[in-house]
C-alpha positions in Angstrom: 0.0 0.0 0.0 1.4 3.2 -1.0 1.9 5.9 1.7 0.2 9.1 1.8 3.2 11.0 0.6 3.9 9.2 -2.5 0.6 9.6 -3.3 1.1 13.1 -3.8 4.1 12.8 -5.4 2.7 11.3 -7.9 -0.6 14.2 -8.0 2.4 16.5 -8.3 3.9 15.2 -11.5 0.7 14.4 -13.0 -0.3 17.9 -12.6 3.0 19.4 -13.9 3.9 21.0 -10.5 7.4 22.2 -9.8 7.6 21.4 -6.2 5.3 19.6 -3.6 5.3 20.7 0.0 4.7 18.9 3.2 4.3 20.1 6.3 3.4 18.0 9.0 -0.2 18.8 10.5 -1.3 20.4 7.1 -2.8 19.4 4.0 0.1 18.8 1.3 0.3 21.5 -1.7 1.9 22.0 -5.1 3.8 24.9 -6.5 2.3 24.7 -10.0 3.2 28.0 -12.2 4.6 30.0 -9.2 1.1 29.5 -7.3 0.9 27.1 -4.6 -2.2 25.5 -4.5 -3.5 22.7 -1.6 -4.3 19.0 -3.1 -8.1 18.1 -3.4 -9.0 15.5 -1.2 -5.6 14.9 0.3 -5.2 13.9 3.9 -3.5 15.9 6.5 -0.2 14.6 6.9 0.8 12.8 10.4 3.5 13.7 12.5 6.5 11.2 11.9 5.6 10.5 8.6 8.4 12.9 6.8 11.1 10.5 8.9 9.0 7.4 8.2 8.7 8.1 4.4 12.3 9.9 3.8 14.4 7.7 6.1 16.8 11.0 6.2 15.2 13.8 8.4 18.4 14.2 10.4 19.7 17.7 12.1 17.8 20.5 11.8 17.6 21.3 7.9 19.2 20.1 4.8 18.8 18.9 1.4 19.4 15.9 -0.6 18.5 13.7 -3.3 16.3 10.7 -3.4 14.3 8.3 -5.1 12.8 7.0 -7.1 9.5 7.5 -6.2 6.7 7.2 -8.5 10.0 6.7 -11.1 11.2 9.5 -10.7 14.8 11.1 -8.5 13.7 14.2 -5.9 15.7 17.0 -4.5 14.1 17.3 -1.0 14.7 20.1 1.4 13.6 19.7 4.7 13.6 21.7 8.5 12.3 21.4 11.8 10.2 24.0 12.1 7.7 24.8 15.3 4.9 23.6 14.5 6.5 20.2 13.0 8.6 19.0 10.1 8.7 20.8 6.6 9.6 19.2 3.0 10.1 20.9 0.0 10.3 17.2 -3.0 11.0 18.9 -6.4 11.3 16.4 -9.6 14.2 16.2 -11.5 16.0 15.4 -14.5 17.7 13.0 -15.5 20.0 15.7 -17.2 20.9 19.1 -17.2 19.7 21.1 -20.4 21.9 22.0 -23.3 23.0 25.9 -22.2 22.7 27.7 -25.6 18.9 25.7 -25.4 17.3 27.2 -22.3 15.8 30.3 -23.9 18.4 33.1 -22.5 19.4 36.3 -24.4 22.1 35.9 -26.7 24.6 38.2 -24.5 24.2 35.2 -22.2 26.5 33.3 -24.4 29.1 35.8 -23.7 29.2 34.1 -20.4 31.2 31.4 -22.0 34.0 33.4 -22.6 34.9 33.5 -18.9 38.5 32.3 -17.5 38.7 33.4 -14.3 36.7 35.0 -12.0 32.9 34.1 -9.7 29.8 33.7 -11.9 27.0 34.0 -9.8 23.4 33.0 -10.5 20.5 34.4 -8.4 17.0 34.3 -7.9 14.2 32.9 -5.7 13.7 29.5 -4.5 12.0 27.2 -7.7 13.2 30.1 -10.1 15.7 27.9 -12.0 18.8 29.0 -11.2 20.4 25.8 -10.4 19.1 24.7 -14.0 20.6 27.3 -15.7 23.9 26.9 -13.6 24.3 23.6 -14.2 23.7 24.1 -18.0 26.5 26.9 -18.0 29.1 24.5 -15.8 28.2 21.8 -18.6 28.9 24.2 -21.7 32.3 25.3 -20.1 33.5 21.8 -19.8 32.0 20.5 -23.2 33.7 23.9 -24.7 37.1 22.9 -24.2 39.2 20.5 -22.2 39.7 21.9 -18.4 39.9 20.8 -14.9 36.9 20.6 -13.1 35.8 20.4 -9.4 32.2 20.1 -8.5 31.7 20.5 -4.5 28.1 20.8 -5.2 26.9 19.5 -1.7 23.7 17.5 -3.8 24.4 16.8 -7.0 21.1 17.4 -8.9 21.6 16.6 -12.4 23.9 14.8 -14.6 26.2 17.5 -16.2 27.7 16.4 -19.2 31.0 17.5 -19.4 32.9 16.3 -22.4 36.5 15.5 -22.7 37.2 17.7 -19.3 38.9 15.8 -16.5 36.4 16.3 -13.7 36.6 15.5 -9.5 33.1 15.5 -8.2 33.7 15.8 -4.1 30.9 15.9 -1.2 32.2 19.1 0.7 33.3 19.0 3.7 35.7 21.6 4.6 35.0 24.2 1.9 38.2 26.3 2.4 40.6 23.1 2.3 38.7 21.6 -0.5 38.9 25.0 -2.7 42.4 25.2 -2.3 43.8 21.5 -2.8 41.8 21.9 -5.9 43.8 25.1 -6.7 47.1 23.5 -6.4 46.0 20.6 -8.4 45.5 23.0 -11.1 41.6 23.0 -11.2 40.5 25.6 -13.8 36.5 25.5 -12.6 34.8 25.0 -9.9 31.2 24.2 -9.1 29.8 24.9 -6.1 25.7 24.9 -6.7 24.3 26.7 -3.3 26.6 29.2 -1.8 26.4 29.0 2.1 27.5 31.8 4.0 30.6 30.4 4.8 31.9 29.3 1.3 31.8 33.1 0.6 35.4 34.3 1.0 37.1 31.1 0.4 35.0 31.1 -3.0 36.4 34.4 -3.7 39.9 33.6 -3.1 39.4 30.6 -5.3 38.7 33.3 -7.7 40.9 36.1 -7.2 43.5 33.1 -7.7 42.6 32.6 -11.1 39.7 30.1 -11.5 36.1 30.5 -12.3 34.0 29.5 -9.5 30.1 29.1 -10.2 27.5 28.7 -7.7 23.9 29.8 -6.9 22.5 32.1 -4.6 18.4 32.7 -3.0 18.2 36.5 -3.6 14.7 38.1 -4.7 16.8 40.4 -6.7 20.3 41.9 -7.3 21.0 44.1 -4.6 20.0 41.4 -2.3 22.6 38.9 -3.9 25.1 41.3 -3.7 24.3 42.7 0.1 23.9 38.5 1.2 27.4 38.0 0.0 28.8 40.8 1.8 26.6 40.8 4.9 29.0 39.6 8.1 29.1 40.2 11.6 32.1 41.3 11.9 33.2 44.9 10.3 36.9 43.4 9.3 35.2 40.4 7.3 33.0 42.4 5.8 35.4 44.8 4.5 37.6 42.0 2.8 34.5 40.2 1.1 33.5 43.4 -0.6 37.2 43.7 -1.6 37.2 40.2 -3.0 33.4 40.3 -4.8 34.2 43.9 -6.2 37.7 43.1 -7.6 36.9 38.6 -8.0 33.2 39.3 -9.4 33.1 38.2 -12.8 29.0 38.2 -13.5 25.6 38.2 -11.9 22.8 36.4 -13.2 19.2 37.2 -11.8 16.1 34.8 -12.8 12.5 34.4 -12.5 10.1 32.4 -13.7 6.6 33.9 -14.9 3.6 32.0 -15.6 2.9 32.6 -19.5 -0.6 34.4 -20.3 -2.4 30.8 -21.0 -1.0 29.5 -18.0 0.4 26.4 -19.5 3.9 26.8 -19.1 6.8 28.9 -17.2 9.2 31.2 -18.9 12.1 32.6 -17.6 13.2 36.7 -17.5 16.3 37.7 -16.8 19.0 40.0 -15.6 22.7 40.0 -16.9 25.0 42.0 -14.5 29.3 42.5 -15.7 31.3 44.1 -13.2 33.2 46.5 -14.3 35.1 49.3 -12.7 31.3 51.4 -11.9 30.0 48.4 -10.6 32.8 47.3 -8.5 32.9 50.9 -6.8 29.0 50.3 -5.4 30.0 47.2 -4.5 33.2 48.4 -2.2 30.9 51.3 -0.9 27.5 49.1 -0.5 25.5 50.9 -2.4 23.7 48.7 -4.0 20.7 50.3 -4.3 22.1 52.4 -7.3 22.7 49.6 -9.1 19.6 49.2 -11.1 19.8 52.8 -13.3 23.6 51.5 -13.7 22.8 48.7 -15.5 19.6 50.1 -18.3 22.5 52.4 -19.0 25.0 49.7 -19.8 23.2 48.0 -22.6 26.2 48.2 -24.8 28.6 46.4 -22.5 25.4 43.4 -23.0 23.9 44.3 -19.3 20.4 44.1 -19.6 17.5 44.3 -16.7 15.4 42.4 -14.9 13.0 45.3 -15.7 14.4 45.1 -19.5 13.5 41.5 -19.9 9.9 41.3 -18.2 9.2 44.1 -20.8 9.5 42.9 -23.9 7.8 39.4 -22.3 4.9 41.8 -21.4 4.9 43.6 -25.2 5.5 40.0 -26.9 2.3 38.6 -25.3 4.2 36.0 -23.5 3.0 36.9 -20.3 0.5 39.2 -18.3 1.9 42.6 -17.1 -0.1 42.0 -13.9 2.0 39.1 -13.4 5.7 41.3 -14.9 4.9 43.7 -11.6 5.1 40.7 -9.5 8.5 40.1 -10.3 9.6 44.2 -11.3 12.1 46.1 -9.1 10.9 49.1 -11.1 7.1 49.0 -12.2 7.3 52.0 -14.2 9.7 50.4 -16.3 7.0 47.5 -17.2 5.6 48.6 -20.6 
């Protein structure tokens, strides 16, 4: 007999969701086209049945990979909240998608040119991000023959990675890890989820001379770039806006937008290079000027968030009530 939970795993890809979400004491619900929406006719879900089902509920929060269930592999993320346990089961792929075929703007591609330096890719939780990463990590190995490192802590997809000689490592000591790889000669690294404490050792990695890509969970921009800098102490935080202003190499924001017939999700975006205006904001912390910054530096192939759900709104792709969702500027929505 199948239990509850799988169940509504299996709702969840039937319906096309994104993500189903369990919270012990509640009724189950799917994200389905950035709404989240409760399960007709599901049960409430017992206390102890996350650990039951999972078999992996251990410390306070984490995330791995599991399955199959209902034929299919799951990222979970899980945490003991007040009220009882919390899981986040998102279906996944047997494969990362082809880089040049997920729909970006062509001054995405540019990305490729990279040698050195971080590449950071932002956005909200379910936005993508991790897709797109992994899809850029792929195309840089498949592009020419490096050395690679991926200390993703969960390794989500398959990346396919060509002739490149690659070490995939569980991390457990970030700094250590980052800097055998560097004297091994590592050219990449892969990181997937920053956590606060990879920060500066990620930007060393880069200010040494390798490109380091990982993701971050930032509504916007300025919020990516005031997480990465945001430390206790005064003396840290002065060195990690040294290191991201001088070591930053790119910032990609996504989202994902319900189209206008509500059958699918696209993706708008936001392309940030750091160059020398950039990196001043980022050594003073003003972030906040950052937006006006980059409409004005189309021709370096910076576009905006702002840009992007735009021309989505004037192609008919989706709704502008749903572009203001998502704008940091809603006069700028056409």
């Amino acid at each position: 007999m199948s239990s509850p939970i799988e169940n509504c795993l299996e709702y969840a890809l039937n319906a096309g969701a994104s993500e189903l979400i369990v919270v012990e004491g509640f009724v189950p619900a799917i994200r389905l086209n950035n709404k989240v929406r409760m399960i007709p006719d599901a049960p409430v879900i017992s206390f102890g049945s996350l650990d039951a089902f999972t078999n992996y509920l251990d410390g306070e929060s984490g995330v791995f990979c599991a399955g199959p269930w209902c034929n299919s592999q799951w990222r979970v993320r899980y945490s003991r909240e007040a009220f009882g346990k919390l899981a986040s089961f998102r279906p996944l792929m047997p494969e990362c998608p082809n880089f040049a075929e997920i729909g970006a703007p062509d001054a995405m591609m540019n990305l490729l040119g990279v040698s050195s330096g971080l590449v950071l890719f932002a956005g909200p939780p379910c936005s993508g991000k991790t897709t797109t990463a992994s899809s850029f990590v792929s195309a840089l190995c498949q592009n020419k023959m490096i050395r690679a490192v991926f200390l993703d802590s969960v390794e989500e997809y398959a990346i396919p990675t060509g002739e490149s000689l690659v070490i995939k490592s569980k991390r457990k000591d970030i700094a250590k890890d980052l800097k055998q790889g560097l004297l091994a000669g590592t050219d990449l690294f892969w990181l997937g989820d920053i956590q606060n404490e990879d920060i500066i050792p990620a930007l060393r990695t880069a200010e040494a001379g390798a490109i380091v890509v990982g993701c971050f969970n930032a509504g916007n921009s300025i919020g990516a770039l005031d997480a990465m800098v945001s430390f206790e102490s005064s003396k840290t935080m002065k060195i990690a806006k040294s290191l991201l202003a001088s070591n930053l190499k790119a910032l990609v924001l996504q989202h994902l937008i319900p189209t206008v017939d509500n059958t699918r999700m696209v993706a708008a975006w936001e392309l940030i290079y750091n160059n020398q205006n950039v990196a001043a904001l980022i050594r003073s912390g003003e972030h906040f000027k950052l937006p006006p910054l980059v409409t004005g530096s189309s021709a370096e192939g910076m576009f905006s968030i702002d840009h992007s759900l735009s021309e989505l709104v004037k192609e008919g792709v989706i709704s502008k009530k749903d572009s203001l969702k998502h704008a940091f500027d809603p006069s700028k929505i056409g």
